[in-house]
C-alpha positions as a Markdown table, in Angstrom:
| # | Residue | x | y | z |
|---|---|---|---|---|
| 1 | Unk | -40.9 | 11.9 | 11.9 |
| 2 | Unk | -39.9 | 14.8 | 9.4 |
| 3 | Unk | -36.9 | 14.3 | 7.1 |
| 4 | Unk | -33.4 | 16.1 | 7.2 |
| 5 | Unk | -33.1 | 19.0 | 5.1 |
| 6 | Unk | -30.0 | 17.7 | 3.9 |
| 7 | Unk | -28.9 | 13.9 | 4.6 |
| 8 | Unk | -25.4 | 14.8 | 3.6 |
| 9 | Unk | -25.2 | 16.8 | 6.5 |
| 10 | Unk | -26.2 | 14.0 | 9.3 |
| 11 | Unk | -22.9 | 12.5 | 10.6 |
| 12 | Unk | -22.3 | 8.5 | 9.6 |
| 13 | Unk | -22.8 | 5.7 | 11.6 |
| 14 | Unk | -19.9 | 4.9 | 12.8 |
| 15 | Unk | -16.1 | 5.2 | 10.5 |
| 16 | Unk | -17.9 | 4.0 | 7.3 |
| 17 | Unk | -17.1 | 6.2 | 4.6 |
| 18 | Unk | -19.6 | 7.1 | 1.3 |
| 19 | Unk | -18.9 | 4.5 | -1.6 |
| 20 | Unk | -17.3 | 7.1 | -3.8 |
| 21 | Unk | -14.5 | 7.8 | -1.0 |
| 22 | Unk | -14.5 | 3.9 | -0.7 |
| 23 | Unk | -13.7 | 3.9 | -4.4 |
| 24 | Unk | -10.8 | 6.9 | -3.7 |
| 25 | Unk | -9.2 | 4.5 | -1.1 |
| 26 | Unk | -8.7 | 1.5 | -2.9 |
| 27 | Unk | -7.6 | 3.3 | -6.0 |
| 28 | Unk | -4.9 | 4.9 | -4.2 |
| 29 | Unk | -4.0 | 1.9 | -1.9 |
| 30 | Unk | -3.5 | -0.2 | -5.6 |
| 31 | Unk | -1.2 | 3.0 | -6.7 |
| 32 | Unk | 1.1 | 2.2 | -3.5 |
| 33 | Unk | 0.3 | -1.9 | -4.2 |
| 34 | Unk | 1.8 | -1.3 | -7.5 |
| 35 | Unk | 5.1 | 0.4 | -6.6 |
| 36 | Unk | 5.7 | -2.2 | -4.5 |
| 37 | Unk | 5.4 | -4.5 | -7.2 |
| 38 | Unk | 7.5 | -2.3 | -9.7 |
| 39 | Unk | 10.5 | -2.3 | -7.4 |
| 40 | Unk | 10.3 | -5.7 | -6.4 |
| 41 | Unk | 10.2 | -6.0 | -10.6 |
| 42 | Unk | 13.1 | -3.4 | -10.8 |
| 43 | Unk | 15.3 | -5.6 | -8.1 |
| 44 | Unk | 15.7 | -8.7 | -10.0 |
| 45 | Unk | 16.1 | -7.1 | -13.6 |
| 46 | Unk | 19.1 | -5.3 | -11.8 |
| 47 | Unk | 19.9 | -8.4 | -9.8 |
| 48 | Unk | 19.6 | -7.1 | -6.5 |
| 49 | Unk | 16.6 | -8.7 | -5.1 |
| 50 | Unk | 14.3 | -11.2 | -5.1 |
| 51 | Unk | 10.6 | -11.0 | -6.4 |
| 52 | Unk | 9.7 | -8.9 | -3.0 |
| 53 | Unk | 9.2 | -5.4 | -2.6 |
| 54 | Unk | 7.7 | -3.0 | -0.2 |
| 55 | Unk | 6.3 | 0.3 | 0.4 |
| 56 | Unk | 6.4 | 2.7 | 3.6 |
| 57 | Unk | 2.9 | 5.1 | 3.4 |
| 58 | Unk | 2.0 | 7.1 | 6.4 |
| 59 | Unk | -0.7 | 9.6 | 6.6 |
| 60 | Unk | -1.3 | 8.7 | 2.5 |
| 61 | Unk | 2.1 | 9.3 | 1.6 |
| 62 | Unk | 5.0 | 7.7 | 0.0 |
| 63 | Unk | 7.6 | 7.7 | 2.2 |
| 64 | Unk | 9.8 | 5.4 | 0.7 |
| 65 | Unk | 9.7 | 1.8 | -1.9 |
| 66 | Unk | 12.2 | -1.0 | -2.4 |
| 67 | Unk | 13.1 | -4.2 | -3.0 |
| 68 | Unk | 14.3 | -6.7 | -0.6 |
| 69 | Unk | 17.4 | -7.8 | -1.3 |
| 70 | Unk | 18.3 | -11.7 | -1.1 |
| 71 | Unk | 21.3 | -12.2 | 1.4 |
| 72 | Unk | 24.6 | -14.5 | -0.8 |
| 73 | Unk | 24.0 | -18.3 | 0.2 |
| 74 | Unk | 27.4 | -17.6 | 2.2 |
| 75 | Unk | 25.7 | -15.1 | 4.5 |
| 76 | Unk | 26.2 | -16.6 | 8.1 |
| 77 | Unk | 23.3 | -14.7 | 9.4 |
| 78 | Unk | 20.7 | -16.1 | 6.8 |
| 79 | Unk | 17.6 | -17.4 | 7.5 |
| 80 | Unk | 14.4 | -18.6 | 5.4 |
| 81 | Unk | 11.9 | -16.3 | 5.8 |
């Protein structure tokens, strides 16, 4: 059976990427990991949250990051999460 002439040109089998784009991905997934974790950081030096944070990403975007805040202990509606 004769070779390609180019294997980058043959589709992949299927939705696995090439390591280098594998690589991509996780770097920016940490980059959106790590403004979580800054906000949730920023929320209790400024005393509005606890140690939880969150971002939004669609499409590979940052649509938005923030802490959670903590409800008062006199909130009726409080629940443990």
């Amino acid at each position: 059976m004769p070779a390609a002439k180019n294997e980058e040109e043959l589709p992949l089998a299927g939705s696995e990427k090439p390591a280098h784009e594998r690589a991509a991905d996780d770097l920016v997934n940490e980059a959106f990991m790590k403004a979580a974790a800054m906000s949730a950081i920023a929320g209790v030096r400024i005393g509005h949250g606890g140690p939880f944070g969150a971002s939004i990403v669609r499409d590979g975007v940052l649509i938005a990051c923030a802490p959670r805040p903590i409800p008062p202990p006199t909130f009726p509606l409080a629940f443990g999460t």
